[in-house]
C-alpha positions in Angstrom: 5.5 -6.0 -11.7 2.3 -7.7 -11.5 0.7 -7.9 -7.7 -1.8 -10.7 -7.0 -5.0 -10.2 -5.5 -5.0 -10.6 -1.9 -3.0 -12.8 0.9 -2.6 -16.4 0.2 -5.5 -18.9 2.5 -2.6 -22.0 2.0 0.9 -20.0 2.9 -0.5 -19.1 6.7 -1.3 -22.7 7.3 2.4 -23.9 6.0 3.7 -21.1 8.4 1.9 -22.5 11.6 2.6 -25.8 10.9 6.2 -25.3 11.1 6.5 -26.4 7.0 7.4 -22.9 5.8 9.9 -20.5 7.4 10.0 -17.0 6.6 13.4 -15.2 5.9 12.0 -11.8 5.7 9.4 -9.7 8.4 6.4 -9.7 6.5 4.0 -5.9 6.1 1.0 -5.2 5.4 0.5 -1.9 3.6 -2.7 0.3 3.4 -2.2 2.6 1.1 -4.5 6.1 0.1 -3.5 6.8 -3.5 -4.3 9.4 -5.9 -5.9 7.9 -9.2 -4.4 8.9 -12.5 -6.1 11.1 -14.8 -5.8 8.2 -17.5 -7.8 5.7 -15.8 -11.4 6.0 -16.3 -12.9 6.5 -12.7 -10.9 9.3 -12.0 -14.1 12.0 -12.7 -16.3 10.2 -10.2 -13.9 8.7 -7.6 -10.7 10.9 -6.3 -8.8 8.6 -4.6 -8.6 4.9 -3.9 -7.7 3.4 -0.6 -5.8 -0.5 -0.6 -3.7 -3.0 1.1 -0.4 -4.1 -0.2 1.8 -6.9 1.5 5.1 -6.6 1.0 8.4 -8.6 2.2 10.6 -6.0 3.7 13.5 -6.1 6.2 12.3 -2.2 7.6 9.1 -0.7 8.1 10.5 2.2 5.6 11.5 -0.3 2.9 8.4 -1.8 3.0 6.1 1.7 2.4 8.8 2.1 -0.2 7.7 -1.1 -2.0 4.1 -0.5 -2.1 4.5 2.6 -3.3 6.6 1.8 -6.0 4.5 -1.0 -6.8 1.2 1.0 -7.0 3.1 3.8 -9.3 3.2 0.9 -11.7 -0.2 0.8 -11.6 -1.1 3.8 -12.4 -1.8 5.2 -8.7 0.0 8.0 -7.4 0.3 7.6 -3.9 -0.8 10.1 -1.4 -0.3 8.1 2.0 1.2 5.0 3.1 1.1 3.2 6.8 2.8 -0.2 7.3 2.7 -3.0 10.3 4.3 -6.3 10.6 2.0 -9.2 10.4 1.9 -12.6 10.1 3.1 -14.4 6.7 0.4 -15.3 4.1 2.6 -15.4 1.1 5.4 -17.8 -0.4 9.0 -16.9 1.4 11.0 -14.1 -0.6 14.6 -13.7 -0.5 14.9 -10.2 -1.2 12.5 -7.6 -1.0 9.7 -7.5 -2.8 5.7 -6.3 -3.0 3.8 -9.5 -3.4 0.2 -9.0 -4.0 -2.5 -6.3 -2.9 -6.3 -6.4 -2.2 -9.3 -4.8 -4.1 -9.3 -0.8 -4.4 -11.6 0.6 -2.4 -12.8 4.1 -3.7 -13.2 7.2 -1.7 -15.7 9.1 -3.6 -14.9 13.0 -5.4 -16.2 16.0 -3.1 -16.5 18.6 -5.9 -16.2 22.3 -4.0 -13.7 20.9 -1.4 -10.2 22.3 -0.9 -7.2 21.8 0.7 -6.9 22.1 4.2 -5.1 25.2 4.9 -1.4 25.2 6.3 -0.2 26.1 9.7 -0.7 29.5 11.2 2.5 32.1 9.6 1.1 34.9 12.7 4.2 35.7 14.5 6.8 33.6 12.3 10.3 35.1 11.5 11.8 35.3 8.6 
């Protein structure tokens, strides 16, 4: 699946003007996402942060989506967060991820680690 670049400037007009009708609730999607070791900015930049918009019926369907779609692209996603917003792509019948913006990259902090999990001090076995 090939996801455009960005939201549509002619599909939000069409929806406020009463000419368009959307059948689905419309998300958008930022996603952080881990890049793969086969693309080639994956020694300077460790992750890449972007929005997908998706048509979805569920906020979990949607996440879902963008994930999937992403994985296509290489991107192995740490993080999603979704929220309904207004349409700004061509009416989908079924689900589906329809386009995404430009990655933004989060640069590589050699040294750092993990953050450490919870406190174990007291737990039963």
């Amino acid at each position: 699946m090939k996801l455009g670049r960005g939201p549509s400037k002619i599909w939000p007009a069409l929806y406020r003007l009463g000419l368009a009708r959307a059948r689905l609730p419309f998300w958008r999607v930022v996603v952080e996402a881990k890049l793969g070791a086969s693309m080639r900015l994956a020694r300077k930049h460790g992750f890449a942060v972007t929005a997908v918009f998706v048509w979805a019926r569920t906020i979990e369907e949607a996440e879902g989506l963008a994930s999937l779609a992403l994985e296509e692209e290489g991107l192995e996603v740490q993080t999603a967060d979704a929220k309904q917003c207004p349409p700004a792509a061509a009416p989908k019948n079924v689900p589906a991820a329809v386009s995404r913006t430009e990655l933004a990259f989060l640069p590589r902090i050699d040294g750092e680690t993990g953050a450490s999990g919870p406190s174990r001090r007291g737990a039963r076995a």
